[in-house]
NULO-220462 format. One record per atom (N, C-alpha, C, CB): residue number from 0; residue in three letters; atom name; x, y, z. Coordinates in Angstrom, 2 decimals, decimal comma. Glycine has a CB too. Layout:
N
NUM  ALA  CA  X  Y  Z
...
***
This chain:
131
0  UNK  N  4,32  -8,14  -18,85
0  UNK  CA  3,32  -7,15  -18,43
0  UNK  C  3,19  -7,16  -16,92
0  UNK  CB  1,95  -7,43  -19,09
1  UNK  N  3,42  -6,14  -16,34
1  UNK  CA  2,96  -6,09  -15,07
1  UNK  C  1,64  -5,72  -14,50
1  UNK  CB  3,66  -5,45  -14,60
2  UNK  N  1,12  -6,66  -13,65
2  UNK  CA  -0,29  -6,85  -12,87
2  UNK  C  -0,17  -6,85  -11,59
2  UNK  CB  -1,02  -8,06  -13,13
3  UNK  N  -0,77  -5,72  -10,96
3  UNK  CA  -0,96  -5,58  -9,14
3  UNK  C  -2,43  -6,31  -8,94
3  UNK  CB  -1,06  -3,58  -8,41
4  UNK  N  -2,44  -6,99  -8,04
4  UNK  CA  -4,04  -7,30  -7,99
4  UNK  C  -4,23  -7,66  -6,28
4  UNK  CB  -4,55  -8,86  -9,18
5  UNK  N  -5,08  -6,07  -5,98
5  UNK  CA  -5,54  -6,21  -4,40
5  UNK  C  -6,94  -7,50  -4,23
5  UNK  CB  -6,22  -4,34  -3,83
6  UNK  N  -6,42  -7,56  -2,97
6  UNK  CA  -7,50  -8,66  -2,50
6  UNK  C  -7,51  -7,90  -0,62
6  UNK  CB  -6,67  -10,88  -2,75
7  UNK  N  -8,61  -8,26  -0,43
7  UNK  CA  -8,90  -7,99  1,33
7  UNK  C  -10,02  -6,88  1,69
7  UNK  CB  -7,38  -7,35  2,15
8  UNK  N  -10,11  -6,27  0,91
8  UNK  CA  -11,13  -5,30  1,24
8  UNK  C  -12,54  -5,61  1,83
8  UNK  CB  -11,34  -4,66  0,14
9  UNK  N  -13,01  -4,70  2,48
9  UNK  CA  -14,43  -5,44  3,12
9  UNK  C  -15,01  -4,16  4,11
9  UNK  CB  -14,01  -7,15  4,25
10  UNK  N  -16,01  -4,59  4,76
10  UNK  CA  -16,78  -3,76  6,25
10  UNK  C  -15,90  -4,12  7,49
10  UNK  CB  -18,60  -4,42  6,70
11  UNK  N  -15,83  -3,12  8,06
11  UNK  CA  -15,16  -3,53  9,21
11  UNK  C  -15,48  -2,57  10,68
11  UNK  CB  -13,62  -3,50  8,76
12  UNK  N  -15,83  -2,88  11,75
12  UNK  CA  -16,32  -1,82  12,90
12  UNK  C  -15,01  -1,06  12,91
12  UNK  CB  -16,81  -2,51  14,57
13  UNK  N  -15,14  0,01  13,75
13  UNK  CA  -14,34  0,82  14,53
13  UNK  C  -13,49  0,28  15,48
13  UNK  CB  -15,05  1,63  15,12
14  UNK  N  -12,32  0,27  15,25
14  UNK  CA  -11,29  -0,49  16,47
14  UNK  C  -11,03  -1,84  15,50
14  UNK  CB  -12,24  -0,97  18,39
15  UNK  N  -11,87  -2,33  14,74
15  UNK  CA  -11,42  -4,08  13,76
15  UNK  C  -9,90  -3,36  13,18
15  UNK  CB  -12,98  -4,75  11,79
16  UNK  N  -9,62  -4,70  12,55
16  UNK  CA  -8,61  -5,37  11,30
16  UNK  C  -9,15  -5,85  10,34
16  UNK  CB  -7,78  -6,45  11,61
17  UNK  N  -8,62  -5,39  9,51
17  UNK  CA  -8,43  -5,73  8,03
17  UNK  C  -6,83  -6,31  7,54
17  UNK  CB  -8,78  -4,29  7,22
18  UNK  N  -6,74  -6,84  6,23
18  UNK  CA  -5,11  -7,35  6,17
18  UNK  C  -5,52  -7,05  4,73
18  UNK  CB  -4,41  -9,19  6,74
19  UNK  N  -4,93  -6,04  3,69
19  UNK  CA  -4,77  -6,52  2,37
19  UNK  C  -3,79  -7,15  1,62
19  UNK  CB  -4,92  -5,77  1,81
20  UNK  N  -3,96  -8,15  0,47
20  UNK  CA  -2,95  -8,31  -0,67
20  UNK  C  -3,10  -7,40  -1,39
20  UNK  CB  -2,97  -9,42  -1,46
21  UNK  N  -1,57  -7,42  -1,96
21  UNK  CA  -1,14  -7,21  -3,36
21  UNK  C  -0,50  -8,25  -4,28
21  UNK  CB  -0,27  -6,23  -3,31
22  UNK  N  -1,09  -8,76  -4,80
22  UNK  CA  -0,03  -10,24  -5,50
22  UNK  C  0,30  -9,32  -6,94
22  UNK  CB  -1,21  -12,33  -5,98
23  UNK  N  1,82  -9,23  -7,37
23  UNK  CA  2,07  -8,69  -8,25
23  UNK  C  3,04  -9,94  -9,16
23  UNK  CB  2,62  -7,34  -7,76
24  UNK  N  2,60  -9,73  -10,49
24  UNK  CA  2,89  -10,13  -11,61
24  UNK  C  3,79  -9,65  -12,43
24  UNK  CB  2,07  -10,16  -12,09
25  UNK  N  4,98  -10,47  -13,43
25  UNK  CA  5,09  -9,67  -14,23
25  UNK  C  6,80  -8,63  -13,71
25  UNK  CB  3,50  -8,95  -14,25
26  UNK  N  6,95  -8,93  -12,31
26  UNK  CA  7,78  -7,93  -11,21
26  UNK  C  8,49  -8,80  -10,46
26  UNK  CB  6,87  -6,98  -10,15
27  UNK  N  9,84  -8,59  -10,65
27  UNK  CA  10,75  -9,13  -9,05
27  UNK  C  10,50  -8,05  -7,93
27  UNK  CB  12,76  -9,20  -9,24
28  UNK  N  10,14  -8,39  -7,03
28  UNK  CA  9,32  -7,39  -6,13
28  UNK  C  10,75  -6,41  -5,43
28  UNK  CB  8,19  -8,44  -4,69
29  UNK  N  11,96  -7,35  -5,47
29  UNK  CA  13,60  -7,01  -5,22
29  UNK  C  13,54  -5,11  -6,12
29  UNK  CB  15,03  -8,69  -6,42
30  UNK  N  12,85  -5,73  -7,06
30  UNK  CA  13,38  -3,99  -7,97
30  UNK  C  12,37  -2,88  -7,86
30  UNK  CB  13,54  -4,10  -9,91
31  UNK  N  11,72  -3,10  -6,99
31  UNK  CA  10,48  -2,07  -6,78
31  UNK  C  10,12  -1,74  -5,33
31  UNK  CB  9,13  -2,66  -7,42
32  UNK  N  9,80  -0,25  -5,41
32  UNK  CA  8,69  -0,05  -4,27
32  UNK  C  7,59  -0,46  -4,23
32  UNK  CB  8,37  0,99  -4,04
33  UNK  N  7,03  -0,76  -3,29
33  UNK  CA  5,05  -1,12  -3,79
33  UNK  C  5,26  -0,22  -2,55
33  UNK  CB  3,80  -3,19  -3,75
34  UNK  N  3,53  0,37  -3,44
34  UNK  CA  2,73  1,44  -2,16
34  UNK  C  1,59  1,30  -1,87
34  UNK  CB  2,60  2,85  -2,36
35  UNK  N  1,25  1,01  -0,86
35  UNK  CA  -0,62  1,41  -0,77
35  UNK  C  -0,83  2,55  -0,88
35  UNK  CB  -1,47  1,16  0,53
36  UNK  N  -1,96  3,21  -1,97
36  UNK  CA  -2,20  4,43  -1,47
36  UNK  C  -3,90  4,10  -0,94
36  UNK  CB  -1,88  5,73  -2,72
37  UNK  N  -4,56  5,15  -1,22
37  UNK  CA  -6,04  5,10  -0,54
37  UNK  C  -6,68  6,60  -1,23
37  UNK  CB  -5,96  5,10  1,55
38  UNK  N  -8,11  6,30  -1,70
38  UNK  CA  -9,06  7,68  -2,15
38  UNK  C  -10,02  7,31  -1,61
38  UNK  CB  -9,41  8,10  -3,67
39  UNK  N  -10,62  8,61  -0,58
39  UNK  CA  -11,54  8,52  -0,49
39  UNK  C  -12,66  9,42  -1,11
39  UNK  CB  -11,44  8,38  0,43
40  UNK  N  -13,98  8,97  -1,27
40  UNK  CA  -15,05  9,61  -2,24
40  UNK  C  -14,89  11,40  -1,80
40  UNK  CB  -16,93  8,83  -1,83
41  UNK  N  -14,76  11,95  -2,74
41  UNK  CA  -14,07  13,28  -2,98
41  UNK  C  -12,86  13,87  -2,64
41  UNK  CB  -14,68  14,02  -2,60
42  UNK  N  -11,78  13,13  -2,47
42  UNK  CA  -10,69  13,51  -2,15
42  UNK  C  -9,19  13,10  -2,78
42  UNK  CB  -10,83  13,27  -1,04
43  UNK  N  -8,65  13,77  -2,74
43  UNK  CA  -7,34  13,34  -3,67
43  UNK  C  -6,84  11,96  -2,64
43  UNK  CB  -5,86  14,90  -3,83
44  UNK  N  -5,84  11,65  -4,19
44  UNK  CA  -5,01  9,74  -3,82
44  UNK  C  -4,50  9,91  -2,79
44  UNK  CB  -3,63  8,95  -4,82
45  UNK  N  -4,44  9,78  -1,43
45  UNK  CA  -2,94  9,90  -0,76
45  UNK  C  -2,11  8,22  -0,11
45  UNK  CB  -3,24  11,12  0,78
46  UNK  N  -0,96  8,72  -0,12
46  UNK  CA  -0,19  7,36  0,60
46  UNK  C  -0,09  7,28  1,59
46  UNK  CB  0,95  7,04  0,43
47  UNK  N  -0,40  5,71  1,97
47  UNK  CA  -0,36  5,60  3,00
47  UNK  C  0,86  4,49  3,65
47  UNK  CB  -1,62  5,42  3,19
48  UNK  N  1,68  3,87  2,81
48  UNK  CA  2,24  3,27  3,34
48  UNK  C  2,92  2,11  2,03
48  UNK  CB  1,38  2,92  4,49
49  UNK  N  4,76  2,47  2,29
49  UNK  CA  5,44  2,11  1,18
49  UNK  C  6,65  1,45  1,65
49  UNK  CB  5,70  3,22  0,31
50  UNK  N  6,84  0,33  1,03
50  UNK  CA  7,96  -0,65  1,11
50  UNK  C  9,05  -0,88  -0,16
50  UNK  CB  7,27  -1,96  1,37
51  UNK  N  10,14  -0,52  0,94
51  UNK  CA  11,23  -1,19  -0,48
51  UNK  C  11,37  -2,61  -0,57
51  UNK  CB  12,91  -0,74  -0,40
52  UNK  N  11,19  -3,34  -1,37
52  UNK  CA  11,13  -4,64  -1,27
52  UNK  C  12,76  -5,35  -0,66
52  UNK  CB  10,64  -5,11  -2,79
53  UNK  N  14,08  -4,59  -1,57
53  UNK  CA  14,98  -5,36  -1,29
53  UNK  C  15,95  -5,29  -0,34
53  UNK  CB  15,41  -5,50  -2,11
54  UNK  N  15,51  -4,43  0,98
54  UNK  CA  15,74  -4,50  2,11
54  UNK  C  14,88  -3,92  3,25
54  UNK  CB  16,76  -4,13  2,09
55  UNK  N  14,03  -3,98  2,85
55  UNK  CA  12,67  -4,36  3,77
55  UNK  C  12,47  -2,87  4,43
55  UNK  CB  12,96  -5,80  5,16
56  UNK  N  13,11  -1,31  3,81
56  UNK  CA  12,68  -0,09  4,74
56  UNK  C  11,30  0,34  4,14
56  UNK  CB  13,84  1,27  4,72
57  UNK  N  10,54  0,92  5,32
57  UNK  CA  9,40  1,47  5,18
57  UNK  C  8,93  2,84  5,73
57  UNK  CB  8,71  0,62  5,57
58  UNK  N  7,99  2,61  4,99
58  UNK  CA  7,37  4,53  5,23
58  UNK  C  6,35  4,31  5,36
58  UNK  CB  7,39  5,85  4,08
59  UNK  N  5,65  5,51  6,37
59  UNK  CA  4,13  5,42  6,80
59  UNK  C  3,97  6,57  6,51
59  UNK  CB  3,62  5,05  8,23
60  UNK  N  2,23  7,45  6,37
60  UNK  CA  1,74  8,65  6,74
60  UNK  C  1,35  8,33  8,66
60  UNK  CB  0,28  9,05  5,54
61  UNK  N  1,38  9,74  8,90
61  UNK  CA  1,71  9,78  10,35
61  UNK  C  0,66  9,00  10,83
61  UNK  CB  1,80  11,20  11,04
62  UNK  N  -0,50  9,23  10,23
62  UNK  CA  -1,80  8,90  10,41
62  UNK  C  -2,02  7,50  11,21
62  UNK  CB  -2,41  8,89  9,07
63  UNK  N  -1,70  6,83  10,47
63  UNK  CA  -1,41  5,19  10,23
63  UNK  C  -0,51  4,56  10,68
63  UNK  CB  -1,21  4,79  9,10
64  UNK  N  0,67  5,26  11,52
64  UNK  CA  2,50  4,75  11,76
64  UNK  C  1,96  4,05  12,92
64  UNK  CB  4,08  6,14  12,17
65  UNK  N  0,75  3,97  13,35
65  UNK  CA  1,14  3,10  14,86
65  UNK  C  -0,40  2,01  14,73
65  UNK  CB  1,16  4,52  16,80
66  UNK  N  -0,77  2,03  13,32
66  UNK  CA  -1,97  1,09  13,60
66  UNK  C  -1,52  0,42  12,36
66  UNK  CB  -3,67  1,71  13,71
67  UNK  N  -1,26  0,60  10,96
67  UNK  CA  -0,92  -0,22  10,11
67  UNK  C  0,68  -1,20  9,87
67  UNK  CB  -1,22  0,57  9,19
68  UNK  N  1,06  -2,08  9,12
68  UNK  CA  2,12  -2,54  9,08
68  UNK  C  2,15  -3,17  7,18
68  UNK  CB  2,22  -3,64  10,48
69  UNK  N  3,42  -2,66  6,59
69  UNK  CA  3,29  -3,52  5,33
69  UNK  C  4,48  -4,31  5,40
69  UNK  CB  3,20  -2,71  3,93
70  UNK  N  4,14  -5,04  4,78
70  UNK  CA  5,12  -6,45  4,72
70  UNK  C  5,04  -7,04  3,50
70  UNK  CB  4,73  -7,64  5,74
71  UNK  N  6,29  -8,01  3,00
71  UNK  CA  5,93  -8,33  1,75
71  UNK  C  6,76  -9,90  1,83
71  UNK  CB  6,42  -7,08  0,52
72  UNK  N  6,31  -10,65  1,14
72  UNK  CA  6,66  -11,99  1,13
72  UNK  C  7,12  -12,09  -0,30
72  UNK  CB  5,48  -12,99  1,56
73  UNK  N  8,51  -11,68  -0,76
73  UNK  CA  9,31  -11,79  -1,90
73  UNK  C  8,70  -13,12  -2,78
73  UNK  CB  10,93  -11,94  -1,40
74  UNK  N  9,05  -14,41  -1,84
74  UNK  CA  8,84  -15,89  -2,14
74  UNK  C  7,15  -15,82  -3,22
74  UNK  CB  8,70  -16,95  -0,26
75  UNK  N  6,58  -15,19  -2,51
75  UNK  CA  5,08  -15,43  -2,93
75  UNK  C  4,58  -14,00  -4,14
75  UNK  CB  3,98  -15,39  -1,19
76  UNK  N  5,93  -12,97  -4,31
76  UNK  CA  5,23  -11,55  -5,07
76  UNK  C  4,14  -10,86  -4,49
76  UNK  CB  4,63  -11,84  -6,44
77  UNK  N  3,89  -10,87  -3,06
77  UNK  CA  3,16  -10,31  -2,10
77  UNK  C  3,41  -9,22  -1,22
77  UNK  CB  2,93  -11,10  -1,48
78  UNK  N  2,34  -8,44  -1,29
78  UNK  CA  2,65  -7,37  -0,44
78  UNK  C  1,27  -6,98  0,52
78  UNK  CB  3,16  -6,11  -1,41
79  UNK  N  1,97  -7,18  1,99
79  UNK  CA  0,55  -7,10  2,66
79  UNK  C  0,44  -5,37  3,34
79  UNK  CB  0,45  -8,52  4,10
80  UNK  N  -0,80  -5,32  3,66
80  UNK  CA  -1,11  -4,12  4,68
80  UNK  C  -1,69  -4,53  5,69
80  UNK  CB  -1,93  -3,06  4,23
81  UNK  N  -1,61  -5,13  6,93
81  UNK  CA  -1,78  -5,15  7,87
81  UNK  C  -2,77  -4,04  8,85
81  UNK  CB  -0,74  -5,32  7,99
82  UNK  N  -4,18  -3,47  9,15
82  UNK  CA  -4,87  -2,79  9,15
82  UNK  C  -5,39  -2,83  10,89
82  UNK  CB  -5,68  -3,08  7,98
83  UNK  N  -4,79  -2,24  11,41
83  UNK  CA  -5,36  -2,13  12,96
83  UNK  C  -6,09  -1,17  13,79
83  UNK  CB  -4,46  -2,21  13,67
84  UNK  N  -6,81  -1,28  14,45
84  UNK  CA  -7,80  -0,16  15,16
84  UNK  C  -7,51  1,00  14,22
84  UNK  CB  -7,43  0,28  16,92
85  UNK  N  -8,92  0,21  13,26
85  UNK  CA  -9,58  0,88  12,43
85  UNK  C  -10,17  1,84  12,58
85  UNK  CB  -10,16  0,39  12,02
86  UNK  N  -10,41  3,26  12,06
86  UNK  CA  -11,33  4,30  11,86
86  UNK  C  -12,22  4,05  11,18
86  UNK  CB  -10,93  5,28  11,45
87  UNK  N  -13,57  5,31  10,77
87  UNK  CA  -14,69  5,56  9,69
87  UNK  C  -13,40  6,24  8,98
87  UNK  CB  -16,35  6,60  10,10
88  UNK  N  -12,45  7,07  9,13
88  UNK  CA  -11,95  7,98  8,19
88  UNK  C  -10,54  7,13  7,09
88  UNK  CB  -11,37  9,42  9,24
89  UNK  N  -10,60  5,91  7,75
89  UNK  CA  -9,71  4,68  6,75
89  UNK  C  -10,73  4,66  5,90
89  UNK  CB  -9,26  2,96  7,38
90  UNK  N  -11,95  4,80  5,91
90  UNK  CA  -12,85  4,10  4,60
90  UNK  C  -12,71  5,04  3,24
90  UNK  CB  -14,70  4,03  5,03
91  UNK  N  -11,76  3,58  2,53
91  UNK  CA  -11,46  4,54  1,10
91  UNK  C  -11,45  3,22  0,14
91  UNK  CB  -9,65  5,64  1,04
92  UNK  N  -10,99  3,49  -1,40
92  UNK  CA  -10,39  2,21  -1,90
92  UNK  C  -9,00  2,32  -1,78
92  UNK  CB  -10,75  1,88  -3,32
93  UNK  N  -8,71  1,75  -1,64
93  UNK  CA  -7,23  1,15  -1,43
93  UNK  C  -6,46  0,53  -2,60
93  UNK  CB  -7,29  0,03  -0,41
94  UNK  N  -5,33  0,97  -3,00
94  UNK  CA  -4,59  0,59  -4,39
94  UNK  C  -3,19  0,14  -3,92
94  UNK  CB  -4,45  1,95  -5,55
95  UNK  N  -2,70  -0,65  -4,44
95  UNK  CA  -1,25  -0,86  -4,63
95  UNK  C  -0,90  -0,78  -6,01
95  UNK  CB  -0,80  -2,15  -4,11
96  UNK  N  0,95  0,25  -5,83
96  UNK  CA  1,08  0,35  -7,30
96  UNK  C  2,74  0,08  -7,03
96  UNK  CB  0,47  2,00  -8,15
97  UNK  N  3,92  -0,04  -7,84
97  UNK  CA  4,67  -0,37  -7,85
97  UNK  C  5,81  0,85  -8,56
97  UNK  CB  4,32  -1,51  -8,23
98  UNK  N  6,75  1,40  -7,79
98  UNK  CA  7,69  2,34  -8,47
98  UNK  C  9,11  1,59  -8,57
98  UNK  CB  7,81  3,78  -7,61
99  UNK  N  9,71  1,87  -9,73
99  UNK  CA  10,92  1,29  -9,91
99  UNK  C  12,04  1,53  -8,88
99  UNK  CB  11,33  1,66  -11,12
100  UNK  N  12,85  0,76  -8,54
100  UNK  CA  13,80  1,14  -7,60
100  UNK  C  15,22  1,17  -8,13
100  UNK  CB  13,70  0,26  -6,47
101  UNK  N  15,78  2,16  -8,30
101  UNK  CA  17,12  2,48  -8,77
101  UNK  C  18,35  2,61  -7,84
101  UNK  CB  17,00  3,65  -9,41
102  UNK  N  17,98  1,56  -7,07
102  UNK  CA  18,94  1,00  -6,17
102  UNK  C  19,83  1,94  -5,44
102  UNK  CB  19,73  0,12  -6,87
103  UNK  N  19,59  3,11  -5,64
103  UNK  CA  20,30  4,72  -5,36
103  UNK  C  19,86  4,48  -3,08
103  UNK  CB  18,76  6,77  -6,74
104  UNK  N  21,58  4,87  -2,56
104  UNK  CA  21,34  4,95  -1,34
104  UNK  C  20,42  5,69  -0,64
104  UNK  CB  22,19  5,15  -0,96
105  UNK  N  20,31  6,73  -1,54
105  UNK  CA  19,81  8,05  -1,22
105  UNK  C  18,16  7,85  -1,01
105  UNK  CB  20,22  9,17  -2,48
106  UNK  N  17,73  8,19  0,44
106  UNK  CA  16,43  8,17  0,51
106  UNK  C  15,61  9,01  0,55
106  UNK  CB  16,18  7,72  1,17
107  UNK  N  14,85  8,96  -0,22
107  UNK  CA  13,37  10,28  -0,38
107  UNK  C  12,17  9,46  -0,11
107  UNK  CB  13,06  11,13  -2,25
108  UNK  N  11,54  10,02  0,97
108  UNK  CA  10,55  9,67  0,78
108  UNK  C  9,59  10,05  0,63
108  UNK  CB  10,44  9,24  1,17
109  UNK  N  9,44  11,75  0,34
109  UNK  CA  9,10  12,46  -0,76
109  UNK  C  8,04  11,91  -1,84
109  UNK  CB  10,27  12,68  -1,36
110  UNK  N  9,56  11,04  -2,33
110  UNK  CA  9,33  10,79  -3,93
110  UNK  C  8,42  9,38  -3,77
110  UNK  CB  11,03  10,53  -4,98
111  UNK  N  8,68  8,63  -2,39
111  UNK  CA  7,87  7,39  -2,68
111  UNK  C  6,63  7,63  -2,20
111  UNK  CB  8,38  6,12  -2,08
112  UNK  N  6,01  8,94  -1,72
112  UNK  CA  4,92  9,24  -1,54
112  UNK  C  3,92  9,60  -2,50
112  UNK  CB  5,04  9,93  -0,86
113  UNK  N  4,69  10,03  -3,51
113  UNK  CA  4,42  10,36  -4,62
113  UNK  C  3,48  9,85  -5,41
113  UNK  CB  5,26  10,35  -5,08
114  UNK  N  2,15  9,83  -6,15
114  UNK  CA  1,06  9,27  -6,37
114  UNK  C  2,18  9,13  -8,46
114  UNK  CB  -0,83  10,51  -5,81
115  UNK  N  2,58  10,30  -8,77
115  UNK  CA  2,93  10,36  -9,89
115  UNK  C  4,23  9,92  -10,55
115  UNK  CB  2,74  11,34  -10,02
116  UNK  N  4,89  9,41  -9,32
116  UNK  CA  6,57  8,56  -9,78
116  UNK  C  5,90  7,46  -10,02
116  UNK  CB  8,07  8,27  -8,50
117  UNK  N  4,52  6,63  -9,99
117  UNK  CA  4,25  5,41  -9,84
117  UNK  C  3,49  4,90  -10,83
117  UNK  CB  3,76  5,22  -8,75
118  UNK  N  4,16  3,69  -11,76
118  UNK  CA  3,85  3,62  -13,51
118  UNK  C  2,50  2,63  -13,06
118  UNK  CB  5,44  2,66  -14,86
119  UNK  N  2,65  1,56  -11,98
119  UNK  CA  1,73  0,54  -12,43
119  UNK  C  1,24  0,30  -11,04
119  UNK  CB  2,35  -0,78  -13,28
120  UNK  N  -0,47  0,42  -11,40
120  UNK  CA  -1,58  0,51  -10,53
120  UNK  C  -2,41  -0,97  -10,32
120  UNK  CB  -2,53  1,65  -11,15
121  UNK  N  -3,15  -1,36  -9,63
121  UNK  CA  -3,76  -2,37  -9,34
121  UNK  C  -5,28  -1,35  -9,64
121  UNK  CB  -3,29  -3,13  -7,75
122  UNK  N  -6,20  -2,15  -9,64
122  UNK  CA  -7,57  -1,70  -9,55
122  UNK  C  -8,20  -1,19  -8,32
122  UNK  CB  -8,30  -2,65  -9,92
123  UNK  N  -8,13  -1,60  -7,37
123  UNK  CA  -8,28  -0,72  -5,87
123  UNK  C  -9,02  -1,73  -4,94
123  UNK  CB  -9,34  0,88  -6,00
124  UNK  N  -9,44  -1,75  -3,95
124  UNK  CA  -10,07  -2,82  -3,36
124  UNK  C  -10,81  -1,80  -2,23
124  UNK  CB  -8,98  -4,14  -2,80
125  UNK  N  -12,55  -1,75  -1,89
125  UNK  CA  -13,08  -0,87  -1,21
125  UNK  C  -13,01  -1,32  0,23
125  UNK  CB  -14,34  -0,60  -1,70
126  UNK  N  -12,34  -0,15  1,17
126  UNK  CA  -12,05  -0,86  2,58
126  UNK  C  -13,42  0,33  3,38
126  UNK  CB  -9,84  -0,65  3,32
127  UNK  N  -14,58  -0,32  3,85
127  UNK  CA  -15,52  0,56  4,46
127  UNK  C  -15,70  0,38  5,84
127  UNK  CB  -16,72  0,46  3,87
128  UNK  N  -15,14  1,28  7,03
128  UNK  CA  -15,19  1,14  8,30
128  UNK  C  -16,12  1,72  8,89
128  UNK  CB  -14,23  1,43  8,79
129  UNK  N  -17,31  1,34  9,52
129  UNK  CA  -18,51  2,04  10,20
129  UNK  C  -17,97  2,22  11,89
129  UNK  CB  -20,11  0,92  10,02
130  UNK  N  -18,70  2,79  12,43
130  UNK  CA  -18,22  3,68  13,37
130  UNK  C  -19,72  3,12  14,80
130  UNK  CB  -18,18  5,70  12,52
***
């Protein structure tokens, strides 16, 4: 059975850091994407930031490409988000979910943005940035 389970969420000023986990279960992290996505209260899921585990390429929303970083520690089934000069408009919950990787050269990242290619969800972890 596979289990995502975020940890890190919290209050944080304007301009702070935050760092989340994902410790995933159940998964060689080698055969999957993990994604953070993020909802905030009335607004659709969006992604924010996705790693192939088994050679380390990544994708950002533009938003985020120069303040966040994900990383993942294979050894440990970890996947971090790294959270820098923070906004009020980061304040969402935050999910990691895991899409299969079919080892295909071909890159979309499209598809890893994708809220609906992605079978297995974590519960979310609330990240609230005051201003």
């Amino acid at each position: 059975e596979v289990q995502l389970v975020e940890s890190g969420g919290g209050s944080a000023q304007a301009g702070g850091s935050l760092r989340l986990s994902c410790v995933a279960s159940g998964v060689v992290l080698d055969d999957y994407f993990i994604g953070w996505f993020r909802q905030a209260p009335g607004k659709g899921r969006e992604a924010v930031s996705v790693i192939r585990s088994r050679d380390g390429s990544t994708f950002y929303l533009d938003s985020v490409k120069s303040r966040f970083a994900i990383s993942s520690d294979n050894a440990k089934n970890t996947v971090y988000l790294q959270m820098n000069s923070l906004k009020p408009e980061d304040t969402a919950v935050y999910y990691c979910a895991a899409l299969d990787d079919d080892h295909s050269d071909i890159v979309i990242p499209s598809k890893y943005f994708s809220t609906h290619e992605y079978r297995h969800w974590g519960q979310g972890t609330q990240v609230t940035v005051s201003s």
